[in-house]
BAMARVEX-849802 format. One record per residue (C-alpha): z, y, x; chain. Coordinates in steps of 0.05 Angstrom, whole numbers. Layout:
// residues N
torvex Z = Z	Y = Y	X = X	doti = A
...
END
This chain:
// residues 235
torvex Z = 1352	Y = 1466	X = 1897	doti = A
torvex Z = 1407	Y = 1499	X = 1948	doti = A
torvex Z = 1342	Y = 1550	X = 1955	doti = A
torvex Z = 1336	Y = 1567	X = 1886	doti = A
torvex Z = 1401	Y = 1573	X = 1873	doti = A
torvex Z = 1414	Y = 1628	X = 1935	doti = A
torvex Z = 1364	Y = 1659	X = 1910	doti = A
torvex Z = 1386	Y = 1664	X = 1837	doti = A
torvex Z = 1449	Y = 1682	X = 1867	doti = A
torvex Z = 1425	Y = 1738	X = 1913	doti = A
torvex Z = 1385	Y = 1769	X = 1858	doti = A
torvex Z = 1449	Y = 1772	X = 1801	doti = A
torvex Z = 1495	Y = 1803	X = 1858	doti = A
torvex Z = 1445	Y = 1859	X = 1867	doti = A
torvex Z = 1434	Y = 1871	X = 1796	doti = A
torvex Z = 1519	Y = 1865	X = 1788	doti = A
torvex Z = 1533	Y = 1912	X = 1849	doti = A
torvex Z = 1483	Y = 1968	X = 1819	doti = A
torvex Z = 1517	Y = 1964	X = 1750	doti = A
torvex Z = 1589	Y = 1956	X = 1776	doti = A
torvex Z = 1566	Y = 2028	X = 1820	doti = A
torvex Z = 1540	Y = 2058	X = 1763	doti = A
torvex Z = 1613	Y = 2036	X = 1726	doti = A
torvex Z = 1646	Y = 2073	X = 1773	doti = A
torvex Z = 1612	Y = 2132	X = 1783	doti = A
torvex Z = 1624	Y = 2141	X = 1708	doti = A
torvex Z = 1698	Y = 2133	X = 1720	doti = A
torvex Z = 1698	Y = 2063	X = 1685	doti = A
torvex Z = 1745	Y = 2033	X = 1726	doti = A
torvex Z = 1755	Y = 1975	X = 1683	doti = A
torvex Z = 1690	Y = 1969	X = 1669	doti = A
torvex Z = 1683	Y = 1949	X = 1741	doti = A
torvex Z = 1737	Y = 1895	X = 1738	doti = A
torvex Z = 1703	Y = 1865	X = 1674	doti = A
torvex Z = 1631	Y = 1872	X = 1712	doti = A
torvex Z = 1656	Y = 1842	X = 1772	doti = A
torvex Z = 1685	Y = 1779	X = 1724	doti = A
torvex Z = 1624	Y = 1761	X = 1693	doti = A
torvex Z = 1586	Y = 1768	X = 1759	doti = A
torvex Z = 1630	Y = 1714	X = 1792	doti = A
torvex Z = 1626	Y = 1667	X = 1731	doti = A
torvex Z = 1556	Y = 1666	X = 1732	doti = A
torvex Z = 1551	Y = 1654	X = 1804	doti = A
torvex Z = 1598	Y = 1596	X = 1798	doti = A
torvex Z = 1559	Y = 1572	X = 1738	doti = A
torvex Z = 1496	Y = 1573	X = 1776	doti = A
torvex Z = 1540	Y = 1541	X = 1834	doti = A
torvex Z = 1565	Y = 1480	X = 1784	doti = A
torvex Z = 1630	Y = 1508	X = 1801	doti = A
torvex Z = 1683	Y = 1489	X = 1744	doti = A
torvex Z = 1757	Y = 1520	X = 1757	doti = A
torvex Z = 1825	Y = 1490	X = 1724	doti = A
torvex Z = 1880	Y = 1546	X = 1727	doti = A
torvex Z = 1940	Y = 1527	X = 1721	doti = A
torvex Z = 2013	Y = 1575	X = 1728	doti = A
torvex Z = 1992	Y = 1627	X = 1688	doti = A
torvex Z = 2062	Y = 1620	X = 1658	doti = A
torvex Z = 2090	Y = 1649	X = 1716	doti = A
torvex Z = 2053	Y = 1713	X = 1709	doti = A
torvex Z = 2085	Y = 1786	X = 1688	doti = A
torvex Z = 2025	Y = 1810	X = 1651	doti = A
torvex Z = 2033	Y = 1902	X = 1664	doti = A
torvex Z = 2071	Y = 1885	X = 1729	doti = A
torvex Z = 2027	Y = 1886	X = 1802	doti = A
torvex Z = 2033	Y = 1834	X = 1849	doti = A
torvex Z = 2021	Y = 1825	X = 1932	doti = A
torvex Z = 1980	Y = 1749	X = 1914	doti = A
torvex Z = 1982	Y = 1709	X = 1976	doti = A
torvex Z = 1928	Y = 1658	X = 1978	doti = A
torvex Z = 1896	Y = 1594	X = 2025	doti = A
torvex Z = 1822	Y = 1619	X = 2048	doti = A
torvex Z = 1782	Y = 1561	X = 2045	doti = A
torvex Z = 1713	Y = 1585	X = 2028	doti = A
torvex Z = 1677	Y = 1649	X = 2014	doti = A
torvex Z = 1676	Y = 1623	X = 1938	doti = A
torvex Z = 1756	Y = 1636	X = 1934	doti = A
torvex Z = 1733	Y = 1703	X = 1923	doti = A
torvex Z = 1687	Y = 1693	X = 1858	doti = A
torvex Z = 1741	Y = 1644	X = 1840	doti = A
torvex Z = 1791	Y = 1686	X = 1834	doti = A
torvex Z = 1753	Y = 1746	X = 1807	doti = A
torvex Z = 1731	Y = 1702	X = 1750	doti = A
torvex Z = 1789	Y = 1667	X = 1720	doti = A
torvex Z = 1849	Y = 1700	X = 1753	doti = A
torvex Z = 1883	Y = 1725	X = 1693	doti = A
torvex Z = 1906	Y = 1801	X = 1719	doti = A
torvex Z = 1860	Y = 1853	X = 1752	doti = A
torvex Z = 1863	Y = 1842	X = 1827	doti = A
torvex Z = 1842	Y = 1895	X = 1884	doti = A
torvex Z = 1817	Y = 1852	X = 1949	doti = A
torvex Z = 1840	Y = 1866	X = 2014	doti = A
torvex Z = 1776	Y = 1841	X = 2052	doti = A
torvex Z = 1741	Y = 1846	X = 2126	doti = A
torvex Z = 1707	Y = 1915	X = 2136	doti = A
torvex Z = 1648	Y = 1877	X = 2171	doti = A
torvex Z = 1623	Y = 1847	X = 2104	doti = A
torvex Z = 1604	Y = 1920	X = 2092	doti = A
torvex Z = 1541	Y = 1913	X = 2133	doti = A
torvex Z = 1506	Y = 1860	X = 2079	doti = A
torvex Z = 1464	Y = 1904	X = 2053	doti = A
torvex Z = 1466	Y = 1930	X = 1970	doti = A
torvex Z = 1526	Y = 1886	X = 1967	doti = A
torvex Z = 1563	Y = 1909	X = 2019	doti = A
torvex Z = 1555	Y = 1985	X = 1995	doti = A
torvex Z = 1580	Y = 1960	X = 1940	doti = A
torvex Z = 1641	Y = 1929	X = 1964	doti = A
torvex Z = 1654	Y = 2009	X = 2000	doti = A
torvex Z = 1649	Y = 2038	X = 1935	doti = A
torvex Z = 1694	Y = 1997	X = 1892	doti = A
torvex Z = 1767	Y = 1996	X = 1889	doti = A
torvex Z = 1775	Y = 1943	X = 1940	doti = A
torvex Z = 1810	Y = 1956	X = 2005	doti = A
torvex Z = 1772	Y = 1947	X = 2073	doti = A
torvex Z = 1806	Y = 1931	X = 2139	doti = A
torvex Z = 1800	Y = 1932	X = 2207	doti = A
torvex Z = 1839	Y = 1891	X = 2246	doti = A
torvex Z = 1811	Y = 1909	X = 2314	doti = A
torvex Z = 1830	Y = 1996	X = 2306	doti = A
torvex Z = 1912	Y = 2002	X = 2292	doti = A
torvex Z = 1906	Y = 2065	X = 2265	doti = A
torvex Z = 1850	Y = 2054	X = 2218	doti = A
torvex Z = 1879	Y = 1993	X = 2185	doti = A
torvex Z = 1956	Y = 2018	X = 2178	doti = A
torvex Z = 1911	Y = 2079	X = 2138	doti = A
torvex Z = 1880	Y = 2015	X = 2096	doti = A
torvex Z = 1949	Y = 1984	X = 2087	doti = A
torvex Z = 1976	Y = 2046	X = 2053	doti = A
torvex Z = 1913	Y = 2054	X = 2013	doti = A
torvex Z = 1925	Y = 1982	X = 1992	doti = A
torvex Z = 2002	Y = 2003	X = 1979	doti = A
torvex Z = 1982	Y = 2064	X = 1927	doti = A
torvex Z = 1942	Y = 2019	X = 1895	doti = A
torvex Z = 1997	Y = 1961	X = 1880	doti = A
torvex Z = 2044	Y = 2021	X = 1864	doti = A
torvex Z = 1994	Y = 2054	X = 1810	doti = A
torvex Z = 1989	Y = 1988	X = 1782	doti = A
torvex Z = 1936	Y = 1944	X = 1804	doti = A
torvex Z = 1951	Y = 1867	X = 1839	doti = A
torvex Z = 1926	Y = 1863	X = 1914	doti = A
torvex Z = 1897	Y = 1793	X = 1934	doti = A
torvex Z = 1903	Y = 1774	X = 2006	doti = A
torvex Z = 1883	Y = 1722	X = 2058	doti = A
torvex Z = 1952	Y = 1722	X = 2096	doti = A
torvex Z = 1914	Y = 1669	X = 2141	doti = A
torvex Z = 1859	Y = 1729	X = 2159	doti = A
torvex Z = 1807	Y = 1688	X = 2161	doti = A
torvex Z = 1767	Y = 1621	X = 2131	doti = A
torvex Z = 1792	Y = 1554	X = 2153	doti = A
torvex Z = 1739	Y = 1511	X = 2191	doti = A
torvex Z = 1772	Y = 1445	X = 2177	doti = A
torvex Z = 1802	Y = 1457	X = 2111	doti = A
torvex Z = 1868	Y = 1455	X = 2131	doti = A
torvex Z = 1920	Y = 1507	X = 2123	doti = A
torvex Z = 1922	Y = 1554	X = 2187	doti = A
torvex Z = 1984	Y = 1593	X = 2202	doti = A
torvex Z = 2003	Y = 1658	X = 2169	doti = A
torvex Z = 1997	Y = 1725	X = 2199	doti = A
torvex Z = 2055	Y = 1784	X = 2198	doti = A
torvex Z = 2008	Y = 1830	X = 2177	doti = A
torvex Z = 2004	Y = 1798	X = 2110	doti = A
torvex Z = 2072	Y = 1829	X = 2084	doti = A
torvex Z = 2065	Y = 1897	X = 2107	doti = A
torvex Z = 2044	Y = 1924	X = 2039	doti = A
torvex Z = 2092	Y = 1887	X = 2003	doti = A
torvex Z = 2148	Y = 1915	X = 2058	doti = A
torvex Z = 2120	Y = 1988	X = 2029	doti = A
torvex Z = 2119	Y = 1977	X = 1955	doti = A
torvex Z = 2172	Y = 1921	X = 1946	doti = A
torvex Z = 2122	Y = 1889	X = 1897	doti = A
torvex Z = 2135	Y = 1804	X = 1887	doti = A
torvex Z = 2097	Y = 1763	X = 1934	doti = A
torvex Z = 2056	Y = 1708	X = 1887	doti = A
torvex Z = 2032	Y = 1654	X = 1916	doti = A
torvex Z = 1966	Y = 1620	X = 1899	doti = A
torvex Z = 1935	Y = 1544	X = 1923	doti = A
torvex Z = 1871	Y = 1545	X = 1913	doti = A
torvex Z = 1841	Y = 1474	X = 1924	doti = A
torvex Z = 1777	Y = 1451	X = 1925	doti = A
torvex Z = 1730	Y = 1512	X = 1944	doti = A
torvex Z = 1714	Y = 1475	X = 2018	doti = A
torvex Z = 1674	Y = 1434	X = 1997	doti = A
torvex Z = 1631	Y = 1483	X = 1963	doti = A
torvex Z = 1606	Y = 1513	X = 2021	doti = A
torvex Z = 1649	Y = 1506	X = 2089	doti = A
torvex Z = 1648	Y = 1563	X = 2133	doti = A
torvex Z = 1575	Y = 1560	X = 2179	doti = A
torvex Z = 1545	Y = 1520	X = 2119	doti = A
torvex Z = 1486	Y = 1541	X = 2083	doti = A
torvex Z = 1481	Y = 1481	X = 2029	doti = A
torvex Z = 1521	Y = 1488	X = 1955	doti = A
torvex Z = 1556	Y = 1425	X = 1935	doti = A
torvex Z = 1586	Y = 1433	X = 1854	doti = A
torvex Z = 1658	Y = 1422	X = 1861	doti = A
torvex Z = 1723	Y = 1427	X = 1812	doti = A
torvex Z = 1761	Y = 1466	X = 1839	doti = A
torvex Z = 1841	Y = 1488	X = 1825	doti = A
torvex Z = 1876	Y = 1556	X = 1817	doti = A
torvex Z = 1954	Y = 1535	X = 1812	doti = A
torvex Z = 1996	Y = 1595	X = 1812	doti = A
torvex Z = 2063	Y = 1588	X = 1833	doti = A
torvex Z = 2125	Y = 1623	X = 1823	doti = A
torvex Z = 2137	Y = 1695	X = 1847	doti = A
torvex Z = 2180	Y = 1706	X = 1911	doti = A
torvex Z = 2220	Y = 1766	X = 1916	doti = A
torvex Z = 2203	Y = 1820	X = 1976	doti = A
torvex Z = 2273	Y = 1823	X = 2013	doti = A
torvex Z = 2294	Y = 1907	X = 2013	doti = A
torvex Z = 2285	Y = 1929	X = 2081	doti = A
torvex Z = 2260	Y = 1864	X = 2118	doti = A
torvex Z = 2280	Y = 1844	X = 2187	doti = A
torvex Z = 2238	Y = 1813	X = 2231	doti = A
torvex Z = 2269	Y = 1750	X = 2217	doti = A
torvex Z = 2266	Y = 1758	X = 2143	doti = A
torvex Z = 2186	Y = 1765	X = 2145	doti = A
torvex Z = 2183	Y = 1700	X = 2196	doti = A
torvex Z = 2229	Y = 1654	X = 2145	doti = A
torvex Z = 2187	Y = 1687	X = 2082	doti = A
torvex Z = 2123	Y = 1675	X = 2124	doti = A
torvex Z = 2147	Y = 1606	X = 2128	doti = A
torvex Z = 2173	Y = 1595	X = 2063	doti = A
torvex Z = 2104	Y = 1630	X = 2027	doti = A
torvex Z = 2056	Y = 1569	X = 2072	doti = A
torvex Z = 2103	Y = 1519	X = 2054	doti = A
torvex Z = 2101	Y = 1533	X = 1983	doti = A
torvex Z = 2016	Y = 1543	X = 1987	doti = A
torvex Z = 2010	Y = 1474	X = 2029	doti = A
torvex Z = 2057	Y = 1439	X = 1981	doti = A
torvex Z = 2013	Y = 1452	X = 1926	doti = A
torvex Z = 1939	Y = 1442	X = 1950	doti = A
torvex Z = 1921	Y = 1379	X = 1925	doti = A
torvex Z = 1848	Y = 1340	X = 1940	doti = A
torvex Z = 1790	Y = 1354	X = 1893	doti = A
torvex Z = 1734	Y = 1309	X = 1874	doti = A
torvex Z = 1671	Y = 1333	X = 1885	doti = A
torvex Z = 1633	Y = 1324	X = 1824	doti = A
END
């Protein structure tokens, strides 16, 4: 079943990528946003993925945001695409770029690659990512860097704040629980899960941080995240 469903899976995110290209090179830049939502519900459909959000009260709907989440699983991407209630930009790996169709896809869009390993290149990414928040659009980032292997919450990276340091945007933090046990990292089989978008209150970017100031609001952003995951049962 795992098989079919890959395959199922492989076969809509071709399909999706070539229409969400087309979308944008005919300037439909919302278009691609909407495209790039029903692509991840299906996927999560075919997954037996069901998502509870919850904290959409403490949204600005017209303002942009710097959303800080837990990366748990590759499926907190599709999660989020699919029922996060604002546009969102991603902020994602430049290596994913060599899957092929989908990862030309991912160069073309409006999300922001980065590469961690060349200074210069990804302080260029971080002010693309900057312009972006400041025209408007939410940027969603992994301030962890990369996927858990245990499903616990690793520590939190400086790098994380850098574009919120540049545009001054609110920091929103995001717990998203239960997307492990989908499909861990270095696992190939799907396992239908619930899982939980809780979005918690904004925290204000301090003017001209210290520092200091981005240790404590490095702190205070995982405590907030960890205080909030909660366990899922795997359905």
């Amino acid at each position: 079943m795992t098989i079919i469903k890959t395959l199922l899976i492989a076969i809509i995110t071709i399909f999706d990528t070539c229409r969400a290209l087309y979308a944008m090179k005919m300037g439909g830049g919302e278009k691609f946003y909407n495209l790039s939502r029903k692509w991840a519900r299906l996927l999560l459909k075919i997954s037996g993925v069901k998502v509870v959000l919850e904290g959409a009260e403490n949204l600005e709907h017209g303002k942009a945001y710097i959303i800080a989440s837990n990366h748990s699983s590759i499926y907190d991407i599709p999660v989020m695409l699919a029922y996060f209630p604002l546009n969102i930009n991603i902020l994602y790996k430049e290596e994913l770029e060599k899957f092929p169709i989908w990862g030309f896809g991912l160069k073309k869009s409006p999300f922001v690659a980065i590469n961690r390993s060349r200074p210069r290149k990804a302080a260029a990414s971080l002010q693309i990512a900057a312009d972006k928040v400041t025209a408007g659009v939410s940027l969603f980032i992994f301030p962890e860097g990369t996927r858990t292997k245990d499903g616990t919450l690793g520590e939190f990276k400086r790098g994380a704040l850098s574009v919120a340091g540049k545009t001054g945007a609110d920091i929103l933090p995001v717990a998203i629980s239960g997307t492990f046990g989908i499909l861990p990292k270095n696992k190939m089989k799907i396992v239908p899960s619930l899982v939980t978008i809780k979005i918690l209150k904004p925290v204000e970017t301090p003017e001209n941080m210290t520092k200091q100031a981005e240790i404590e609001l490095l702190s205070k952003l995982r405590e907030k995240i960890e205080n909030n995951l909660v366990k899922v049962r795997i359905t």
